[in-house]
N, C-alpha and C positions, 0 to 999 in steps of 0.2 A: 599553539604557542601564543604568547602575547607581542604584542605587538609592544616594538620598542620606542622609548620616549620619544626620539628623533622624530621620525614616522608620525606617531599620535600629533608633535608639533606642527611639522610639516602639514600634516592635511589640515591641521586648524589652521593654519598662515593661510593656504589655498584657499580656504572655506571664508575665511575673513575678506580675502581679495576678493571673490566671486560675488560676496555679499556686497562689497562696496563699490563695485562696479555696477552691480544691478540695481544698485539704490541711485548712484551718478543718471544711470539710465531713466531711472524713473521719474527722479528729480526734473533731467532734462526735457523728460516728456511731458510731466506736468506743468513746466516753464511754458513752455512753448503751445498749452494750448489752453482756449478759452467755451464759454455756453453760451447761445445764443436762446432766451426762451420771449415769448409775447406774451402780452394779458388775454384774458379769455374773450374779452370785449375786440380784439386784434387792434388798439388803439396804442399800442404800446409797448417796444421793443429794448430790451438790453443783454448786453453782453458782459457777460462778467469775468475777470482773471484766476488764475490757479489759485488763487489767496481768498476769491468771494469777493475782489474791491471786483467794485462797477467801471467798466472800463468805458461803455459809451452809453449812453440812453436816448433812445428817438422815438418824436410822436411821430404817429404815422396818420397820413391822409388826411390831417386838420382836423381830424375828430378832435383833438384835446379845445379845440374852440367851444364847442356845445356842451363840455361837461360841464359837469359841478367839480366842484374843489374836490368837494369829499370822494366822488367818482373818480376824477382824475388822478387822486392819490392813490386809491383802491388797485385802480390797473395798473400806477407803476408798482408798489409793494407788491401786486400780484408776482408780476413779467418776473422782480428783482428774484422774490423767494424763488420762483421754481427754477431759477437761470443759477442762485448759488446751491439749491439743491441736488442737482444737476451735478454740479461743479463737484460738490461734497461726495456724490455718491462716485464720478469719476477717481477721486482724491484716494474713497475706501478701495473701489476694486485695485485700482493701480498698487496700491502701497500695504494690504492687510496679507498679501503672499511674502512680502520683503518683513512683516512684522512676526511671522511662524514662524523663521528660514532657521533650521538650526543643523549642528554637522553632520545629524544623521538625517534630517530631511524636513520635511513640513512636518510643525508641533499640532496639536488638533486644535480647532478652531477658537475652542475655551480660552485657552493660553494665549492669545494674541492680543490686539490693543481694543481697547472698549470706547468703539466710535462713538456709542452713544455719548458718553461725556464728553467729549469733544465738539461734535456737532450739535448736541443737544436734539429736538425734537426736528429739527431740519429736514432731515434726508426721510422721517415718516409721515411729517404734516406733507407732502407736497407727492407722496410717491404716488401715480398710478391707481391704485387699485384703494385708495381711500373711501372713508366717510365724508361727509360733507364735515366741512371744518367750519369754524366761525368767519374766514376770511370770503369762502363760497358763499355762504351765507349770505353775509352781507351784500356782496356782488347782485347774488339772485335780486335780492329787495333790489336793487341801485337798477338794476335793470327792470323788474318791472313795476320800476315809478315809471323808467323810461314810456314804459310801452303804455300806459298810462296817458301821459301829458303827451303823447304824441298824436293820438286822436280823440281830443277833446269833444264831449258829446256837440251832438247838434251837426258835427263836421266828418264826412266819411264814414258815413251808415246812422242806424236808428241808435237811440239812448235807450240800450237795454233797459233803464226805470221804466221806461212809456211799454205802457200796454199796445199791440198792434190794432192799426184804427179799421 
């Protein structure tokens, strides 16, 4: 037999309730919490909010005194991206099961919302298991100018130029 209009309405009223309670919930969880990421260099700490704003930024241990500009900005851009990418990938798992939810259950993954537009390249420049990106990059060079001008020939071992005498 079929089922009567009532009925059919009824569990879409239920189904619309359940949805938007479990969205208040997710909402509220994502309110309520933030990403804490460093630069690779560990000179450099932020946190960032449910939204990607930077909520605090700290140099750590007075490194930021010996940088260079260009460095010092490196590590914060570094800390910021992986702290909102972080935050974005938190954003997608929380909220892309509330973007399927329909009355007869979860729609298949195709059907739901296309993070990539939204975050744009975000949540795959910074995931884990990457390529070296152009921001690495850069870093690698920024580090070994470091390790460079740190022991200037003449001082703390031979000048590999010189032949051994």
């Amino acid at each position: 037999m079929s089922e009567s209009m009532d009925d059919r309405v009824a569990r879409a009223v239920a189904h619309l309730k359940a949805t938007e309670e479990a969205v208040a919930r997710a909402q509220g969880e994502l309110n309520a919490s933030s990403v804490t990421a460093r630069s690779g260099d560990r000179s450099v700490r932020v946190v960032v909010g449910a939204k990607g704003e930077v909520t605090n930024l700290e140099f750590l241990d007075g490194k930021y005194r010996t940088m260079a500009a260009a460095q010092l900005s490196t590590s914060v851009l570094e800390a910021m991206n992986a702290a909102r990418a972080e935050m974005a990938r938190r954003v997608v798992h929380t909220l892309d099961p509330l973007t399927r939810l329909t009355s007869r259950g979860m729609a298949p993954e195709r059907t739901g919302v296309d993070w990539g537009s939204i975050f744009g390249s975000l949540i795959e420049e910074t995931s884990v298991d990457r390529q070296p990106t152009a921001m690495s990059r850069l870093r690698d060079e920024i580090h070994e100018d470091d390790e460079e001008t740190a022991a200037p020939a003449g001082r703390g071992g031979e000048d590999p130029r010189r032949g051994c005498e």
